[in-house]
Backbone as numpy.savetxt, mean C-alpha at the origin, in Angstrom:
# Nx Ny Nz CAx CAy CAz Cx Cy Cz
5.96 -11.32 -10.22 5.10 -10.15 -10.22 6.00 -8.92 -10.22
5.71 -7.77 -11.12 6.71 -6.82 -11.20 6.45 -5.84 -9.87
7.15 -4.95 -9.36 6.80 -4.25 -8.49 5.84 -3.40 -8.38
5.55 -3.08 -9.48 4.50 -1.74 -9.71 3.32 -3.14 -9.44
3.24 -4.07 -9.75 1.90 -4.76 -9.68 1.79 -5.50 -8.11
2.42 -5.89 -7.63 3.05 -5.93 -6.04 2.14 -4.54 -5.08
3.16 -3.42 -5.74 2.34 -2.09 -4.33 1.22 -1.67 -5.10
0.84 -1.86 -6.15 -0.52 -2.00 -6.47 -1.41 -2.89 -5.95
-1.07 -3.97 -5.18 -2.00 -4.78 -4.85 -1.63 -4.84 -2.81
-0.52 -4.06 -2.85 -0.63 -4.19 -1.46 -1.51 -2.56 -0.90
-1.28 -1.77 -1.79 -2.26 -0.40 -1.75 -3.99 -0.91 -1.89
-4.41 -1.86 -2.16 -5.77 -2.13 -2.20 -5.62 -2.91 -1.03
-5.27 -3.72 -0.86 -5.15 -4.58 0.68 -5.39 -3.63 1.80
-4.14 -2.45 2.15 -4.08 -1.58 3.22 -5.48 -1.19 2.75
-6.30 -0.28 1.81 -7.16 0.44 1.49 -9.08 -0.60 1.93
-8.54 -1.80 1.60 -9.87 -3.01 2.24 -9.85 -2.89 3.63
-8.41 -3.08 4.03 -8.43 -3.36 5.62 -9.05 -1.96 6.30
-8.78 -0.68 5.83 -9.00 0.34 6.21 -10.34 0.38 6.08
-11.04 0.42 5.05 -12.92 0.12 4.27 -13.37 -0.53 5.57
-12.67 -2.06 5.87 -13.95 -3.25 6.57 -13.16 -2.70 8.55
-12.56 -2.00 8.63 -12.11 -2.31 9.86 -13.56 -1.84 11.13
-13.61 -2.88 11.94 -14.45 -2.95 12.64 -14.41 -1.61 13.61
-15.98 -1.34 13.70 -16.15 0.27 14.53 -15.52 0.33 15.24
-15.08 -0.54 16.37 -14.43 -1.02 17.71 -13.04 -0.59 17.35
-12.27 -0.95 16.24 -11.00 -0.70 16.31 -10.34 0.67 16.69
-8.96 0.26 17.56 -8.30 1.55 18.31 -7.96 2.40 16.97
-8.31 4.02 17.41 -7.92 5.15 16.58 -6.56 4.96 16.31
-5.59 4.80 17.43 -4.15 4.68 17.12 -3.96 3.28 15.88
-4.95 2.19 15.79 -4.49 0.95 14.65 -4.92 1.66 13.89
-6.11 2.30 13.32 -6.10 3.00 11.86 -5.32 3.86 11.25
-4.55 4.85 12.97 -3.69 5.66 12.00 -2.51 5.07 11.75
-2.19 3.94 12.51 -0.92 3.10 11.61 -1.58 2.55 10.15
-2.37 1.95 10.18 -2.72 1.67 9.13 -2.91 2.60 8.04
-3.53 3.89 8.00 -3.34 4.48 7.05 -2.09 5.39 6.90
-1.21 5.22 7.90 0.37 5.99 7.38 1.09 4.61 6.81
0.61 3.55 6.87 1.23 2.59 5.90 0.38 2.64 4.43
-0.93 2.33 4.59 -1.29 2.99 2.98 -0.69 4.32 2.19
-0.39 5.38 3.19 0.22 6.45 2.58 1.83 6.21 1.87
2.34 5.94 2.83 3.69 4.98 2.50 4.02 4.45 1.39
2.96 3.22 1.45 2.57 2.65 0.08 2.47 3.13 -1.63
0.93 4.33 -1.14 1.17 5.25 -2.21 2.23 5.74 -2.48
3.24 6.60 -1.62 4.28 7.20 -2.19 5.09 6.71 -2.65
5.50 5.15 -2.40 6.34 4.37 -3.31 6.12 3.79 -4.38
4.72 3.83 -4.70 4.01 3.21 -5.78 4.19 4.67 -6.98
3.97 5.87 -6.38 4.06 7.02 -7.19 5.21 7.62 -8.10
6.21 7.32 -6.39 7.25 7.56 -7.33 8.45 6.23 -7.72
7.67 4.77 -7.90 8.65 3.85 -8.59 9.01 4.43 -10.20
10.08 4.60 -10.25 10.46 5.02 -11.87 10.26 3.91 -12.47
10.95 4.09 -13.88 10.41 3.26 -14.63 11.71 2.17 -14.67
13.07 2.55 -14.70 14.01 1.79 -14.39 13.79 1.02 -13.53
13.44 0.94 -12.09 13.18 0.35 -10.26 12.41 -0.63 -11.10
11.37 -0.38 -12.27 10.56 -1.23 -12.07 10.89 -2.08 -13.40
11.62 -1.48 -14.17 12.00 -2.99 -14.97 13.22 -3.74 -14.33
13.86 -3.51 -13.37 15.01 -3.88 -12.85 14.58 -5.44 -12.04
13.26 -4.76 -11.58 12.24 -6.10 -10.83 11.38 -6.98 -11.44
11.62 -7.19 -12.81 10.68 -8.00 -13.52 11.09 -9.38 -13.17
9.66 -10.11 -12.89 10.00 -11.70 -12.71 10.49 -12.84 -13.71
């Protein structure tokens, strides 16, 4: 799996878990959770295009 298709699919994962997380859950687990979706995005944004043929399977 190339990388761009990798944090593309781990950016929908963080983004589900964030969607279904139960009312109950601690404010402090969502905001880890969404400074790791953010994370995510920003490495997904700025993978160049070299990073990402360098990682082809």
């Amino acid at each position: 799996m190339s990388l761009r298709k990798e944090l593309e699919h781990l950016v929908s994962l963080a983004q589900e878990r964030i969607k279904k997380a139960p009312k109950d859950t601690p404010k402090e687990i969502l905001e880890l959770w969404e400074k790791d979706l953010v994370d995510l995005e920003l490495e997904l944004n700025n993978l160049s295009d070299a990073e990402e043929d360098n990682n082809e399977d």
